[in-house]
N, C-alpha and C positions, 0 to 999 in steps of 0.2 A: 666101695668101688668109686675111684674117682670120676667127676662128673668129664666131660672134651673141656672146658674151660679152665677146669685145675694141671689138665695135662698139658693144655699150649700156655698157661702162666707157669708151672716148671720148667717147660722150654726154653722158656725167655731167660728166666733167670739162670739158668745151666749156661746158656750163650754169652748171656753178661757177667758174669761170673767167668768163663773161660776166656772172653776179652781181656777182662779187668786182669786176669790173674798174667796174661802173655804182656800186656802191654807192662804190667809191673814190673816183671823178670826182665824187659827189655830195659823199663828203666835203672831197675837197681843191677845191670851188667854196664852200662853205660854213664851214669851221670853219682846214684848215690843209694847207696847198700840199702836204708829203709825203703825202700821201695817192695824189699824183698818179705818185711812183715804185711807188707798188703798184698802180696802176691799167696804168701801162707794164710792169710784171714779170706780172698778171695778163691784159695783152692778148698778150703772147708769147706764156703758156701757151697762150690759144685759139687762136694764130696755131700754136704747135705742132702741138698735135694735130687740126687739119685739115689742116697740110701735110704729116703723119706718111704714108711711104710704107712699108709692111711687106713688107722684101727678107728673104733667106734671108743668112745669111755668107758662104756661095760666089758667091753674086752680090755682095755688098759688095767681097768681097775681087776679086773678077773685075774689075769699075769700076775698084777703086784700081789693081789691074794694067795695062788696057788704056786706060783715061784719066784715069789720074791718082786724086785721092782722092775717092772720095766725097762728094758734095755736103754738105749741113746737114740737109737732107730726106733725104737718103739713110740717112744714115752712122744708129749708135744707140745707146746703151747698156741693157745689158739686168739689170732688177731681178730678182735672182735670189729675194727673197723672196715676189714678186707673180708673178712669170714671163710678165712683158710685157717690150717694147722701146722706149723712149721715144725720141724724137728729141732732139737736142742746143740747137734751140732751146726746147721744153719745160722742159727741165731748165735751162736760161739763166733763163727768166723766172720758173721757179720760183726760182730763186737772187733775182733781181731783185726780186723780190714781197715776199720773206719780208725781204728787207733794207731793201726801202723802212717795207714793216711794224714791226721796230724802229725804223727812223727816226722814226716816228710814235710809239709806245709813250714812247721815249727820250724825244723834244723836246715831248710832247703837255704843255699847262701842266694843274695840278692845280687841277678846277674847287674853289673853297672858299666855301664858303656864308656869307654874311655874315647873322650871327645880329643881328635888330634887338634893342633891349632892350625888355623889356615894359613897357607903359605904365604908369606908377604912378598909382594914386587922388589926385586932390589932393588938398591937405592941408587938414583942417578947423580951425577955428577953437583949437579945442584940442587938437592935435597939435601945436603949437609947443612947445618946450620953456623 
């Protein structure tokens, strides 16, 4: 059973995750099409962790015994820095996300301002030379 802190840190990331994925489609419909592989690696993520099911390892290990391997929802890899368990599709589209993300950074063209020149005075009568 998940503990109230694993449940408002899935919330968070389901939120940012659903930011990231709107704001991306906005940008790959407007400015440049990668945008739209971080939109697919940030719909994973929310697909993650709403399909995120929190087993104990004796029960993972149990499944892979008695039926085989653990599903994609099942199975999990667990961040020993944060001491959560993330699911394998999470971490997929987190993969997905951040490399669509260079793909955009990389191929993004470098807007460059085009300086007008300033208007010069005409020339008077005796400014000729």
């Amino acid at each position: 059973m998940p503990s109230g802190g694993d449940v408002v840190l899935g919330v968070v990331i389901a939120v940012l995750a659903a930011l990231a994925a709107a704001y991306a489609v906005d940008g790959g419909v407007r400015n440049n099409w990668l945008y739209l592989i971080t939109a697919i690696g940030a719909l994973a993520v929310l697909a993650g962790v709403a399909g995120q099911q929190s087993i104990g390892a004796d029960v993972a290990a149990g499944a892979a015994r008695s039926q085989g391997v653990p599903t994609a929802w099942e199975a999990g890899v667990s961040l020993p820095v944060i001491g959560i368990r993330v699911s394998p599709v999470l971490v997929g589209g987190l993969l997905v996300a951040l490399a669509g993300l260079s793909l955009v950074l990389f191929f993004e063209p470098v807007a460059v301002e085009q300086r007008e020149s300033p208007e010069l005075p005409p020339l008077d009568a005796d400014d000729s030379t």
